[in-house]
N, C-alpha and C positions, 0 to 999 in steps of 0.2 A: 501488890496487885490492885488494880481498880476497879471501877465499876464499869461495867458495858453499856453503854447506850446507842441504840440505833436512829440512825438520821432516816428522817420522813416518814416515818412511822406517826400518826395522828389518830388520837381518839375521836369518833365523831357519834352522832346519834340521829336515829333518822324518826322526827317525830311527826307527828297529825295531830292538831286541833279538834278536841274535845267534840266539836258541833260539827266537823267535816272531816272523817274519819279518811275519804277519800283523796285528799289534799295529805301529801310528802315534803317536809322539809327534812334535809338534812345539816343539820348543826355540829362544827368542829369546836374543839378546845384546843385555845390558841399557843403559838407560840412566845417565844421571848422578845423580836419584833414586833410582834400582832398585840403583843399586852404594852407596849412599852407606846406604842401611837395612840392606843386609847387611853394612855394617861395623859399622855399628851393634849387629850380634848380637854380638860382639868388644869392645862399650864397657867391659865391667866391669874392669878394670885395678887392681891397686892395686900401689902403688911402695913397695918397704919400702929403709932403708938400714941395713946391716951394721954391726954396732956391732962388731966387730974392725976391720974394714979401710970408714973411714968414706968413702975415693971411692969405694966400690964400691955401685951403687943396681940391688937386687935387685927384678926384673919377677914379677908375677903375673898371670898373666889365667884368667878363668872362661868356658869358653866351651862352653856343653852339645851334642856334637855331633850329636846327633839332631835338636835344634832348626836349628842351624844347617843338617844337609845336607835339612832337610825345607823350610826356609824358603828357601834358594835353588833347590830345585827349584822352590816352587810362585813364586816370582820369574820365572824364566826360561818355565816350560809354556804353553804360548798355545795346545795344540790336541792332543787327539788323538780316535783312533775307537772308546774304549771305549763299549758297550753293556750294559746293566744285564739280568736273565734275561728279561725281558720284547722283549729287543731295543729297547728305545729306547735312542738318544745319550745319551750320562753328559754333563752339562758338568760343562768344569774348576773342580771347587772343592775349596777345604781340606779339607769332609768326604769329598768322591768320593776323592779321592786319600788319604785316610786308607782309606778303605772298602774301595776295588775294587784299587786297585794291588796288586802281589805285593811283598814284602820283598825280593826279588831285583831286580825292577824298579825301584825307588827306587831303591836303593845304583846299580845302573848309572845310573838318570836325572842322578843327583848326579855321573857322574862324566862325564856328555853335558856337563850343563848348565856342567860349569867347564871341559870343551871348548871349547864356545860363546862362553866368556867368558873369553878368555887371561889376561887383567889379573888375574885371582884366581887365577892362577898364578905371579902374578910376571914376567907377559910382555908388556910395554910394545906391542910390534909386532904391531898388532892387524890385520894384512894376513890377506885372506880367504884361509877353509880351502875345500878340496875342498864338504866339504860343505854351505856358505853359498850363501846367493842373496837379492837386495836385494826383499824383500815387504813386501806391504800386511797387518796383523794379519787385516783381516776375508774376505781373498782372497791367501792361502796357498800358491802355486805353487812350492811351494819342493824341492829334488832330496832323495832319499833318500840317507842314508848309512847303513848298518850294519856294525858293526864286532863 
């Protein structure tokens, strides 16, 4: 016998920023293509070897971190309640979240969203947090946590 596993089933978490209680992001924990593109922000590597001490194979990597903490935000963001001056719903996209976000709210989103996702921590035991709940993308019932 095997194990059961259900497709599209995604943990996510719908958090608010300490100083703006009023402000919804909702942040999913990614899948197996969604982790596998943000390693791919990390691809550029080059291997040089030391011409003093020839066992020794020196690592370099290039990895521009504003690309990276903006790409894994907008990887992980599946929702929130920003409104544009007009009061319509903003949807989530690259340019919204360039646009309307604050500098302060990124840098925290980036640091929700590798919350959400332990394994980009280095943490194998991907056992649910407090603020997890097993949702549907398009019906979002999921608990608040702010921190």
């Amino acid at each position: 016998m095997g194990a059961v596993r259900t497709r599209g089933v995604i943990k996510s978490a719908t958090v608010s920023p300490p100083w703006d209680e009023e402000v919804q992001f909702t942040l999913k924990r990614v899948n197996n293509e969604e982790d596998i593109a943000r390693q791919n922000l990390f691809s550029r590597v080059r291997y040089i070897q030391n011409v003093e001490q020839m066992q020794e194979l020196i690592t370099e990597r290039e990895a521009p971190q504003g690309d990276i903490q903006f790409e894994t935000i907008m990887i992980c963001l599946i929702g929130w309640n920003l409104k544009d001056e007009k009061g319509n719903n903003l949807e989530v996209t690259r340019q919204n979240a360039l646009e309307f976000l604050e500098p302060r709210e990124r840098v925290w989103l980036y640091s929700e969203a590798m919350k959400q996702n332990p394994i980009w921590m280095g943490r194998l035991d991907e056992g649910k947090a407090e603020s997890e709940s097993d949702s549907n993308p398009k019906s979002s019932p999921s608990s608040t946590a702010s921190e």
